[in-house]
C-alpha positions in Angstrom: -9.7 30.2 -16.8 -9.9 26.4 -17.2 -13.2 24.9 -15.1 -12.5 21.8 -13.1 -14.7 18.8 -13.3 -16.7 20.0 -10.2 -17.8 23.3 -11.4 -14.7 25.2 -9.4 -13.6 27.8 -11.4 -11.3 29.2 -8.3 -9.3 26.3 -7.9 -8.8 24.6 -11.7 -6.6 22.0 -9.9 -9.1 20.8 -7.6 -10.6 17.1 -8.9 -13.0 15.4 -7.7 -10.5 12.6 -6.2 -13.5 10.3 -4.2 -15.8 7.6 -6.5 -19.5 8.2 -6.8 -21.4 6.1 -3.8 -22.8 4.6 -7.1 -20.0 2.7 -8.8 -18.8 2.0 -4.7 -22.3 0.5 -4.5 -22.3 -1.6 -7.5 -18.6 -2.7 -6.7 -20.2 -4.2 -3.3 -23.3 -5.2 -5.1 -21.2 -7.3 -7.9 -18.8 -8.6 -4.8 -22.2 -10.2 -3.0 -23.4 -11.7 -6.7 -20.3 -13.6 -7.3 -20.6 -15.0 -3.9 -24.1 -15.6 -3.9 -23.8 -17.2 -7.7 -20.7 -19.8 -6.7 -22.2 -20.8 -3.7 -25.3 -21.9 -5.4 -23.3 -23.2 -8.1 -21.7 -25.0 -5.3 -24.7 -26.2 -3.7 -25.9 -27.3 -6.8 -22.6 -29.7 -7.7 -22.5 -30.4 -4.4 -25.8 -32.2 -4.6 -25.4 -33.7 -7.7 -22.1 -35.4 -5.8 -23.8 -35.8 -2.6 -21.8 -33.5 -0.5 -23.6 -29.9 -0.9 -22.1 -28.3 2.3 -18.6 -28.9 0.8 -19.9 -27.2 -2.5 -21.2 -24.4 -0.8 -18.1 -23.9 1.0 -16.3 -24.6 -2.2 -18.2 -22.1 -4.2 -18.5 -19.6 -1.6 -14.7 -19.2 -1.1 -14.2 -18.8 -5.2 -16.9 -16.2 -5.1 -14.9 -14.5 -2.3 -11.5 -14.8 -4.4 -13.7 -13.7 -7.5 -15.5 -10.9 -6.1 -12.2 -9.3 -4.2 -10.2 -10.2 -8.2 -12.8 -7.7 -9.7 -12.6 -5.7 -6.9 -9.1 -4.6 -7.1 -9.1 -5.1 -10.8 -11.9 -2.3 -10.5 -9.6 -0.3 -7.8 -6.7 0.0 -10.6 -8.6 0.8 -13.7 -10.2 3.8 -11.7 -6.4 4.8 -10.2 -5.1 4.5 -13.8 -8.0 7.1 -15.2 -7.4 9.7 -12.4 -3.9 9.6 -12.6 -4.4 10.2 -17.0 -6.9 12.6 -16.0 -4.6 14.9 -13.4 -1.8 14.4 -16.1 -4.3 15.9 -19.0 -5.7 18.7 -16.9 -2.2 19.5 -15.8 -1.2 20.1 -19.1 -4.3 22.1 -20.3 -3.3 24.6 -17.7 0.1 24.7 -18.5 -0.7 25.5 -22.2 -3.5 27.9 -21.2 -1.7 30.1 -18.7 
């Protein structure tokens, strides 16, 4: 009988479907960086300008749109593999059984 990713040999069909609290943590982790990054980007045009609270604000907002881009860009590459990966086990277990 066909053994499932998480060791259950009684139920093959069972995946694990949830992501490790790893990747969720470096998601978050990389989210905060891209703010953090712009906005001192932004503070440091800002300066260089004269107006630093505008490049902060500036910054911070395309950290928040580039942060939530990789985000779901993340989201779908991960959907994309566990749907391949149901499709492939399903059809191990069809040709096994």
């Amino acid at each position: 009988m066909a053994r499932s990713i998480d060791g259950d040999s009684k139920h093959p069909k069972r995946m694990k479907s949830r992501p490790s609290s790893g990747s969720v943590a470096g998601l978050g982790f990389e989210m905060a960086a891209a703010v953090v990054g712009f906005s001192l980007v932004g503070y440091w045009v800002g300066g260089y300008y004269g107006n630093s609270a505008l490049g902060i604000t500036i910054g911070g907002v395309l950290g928040v749109i580039g942060g939530t881009y990789n985000m779901i860009r993340a989201a779908l590459l991960a959907s994309r593999h566990d749907s391949t990966r149901s499709k492939t086990t399903d059809r191990n277990q069809d040709s096994s059984g």
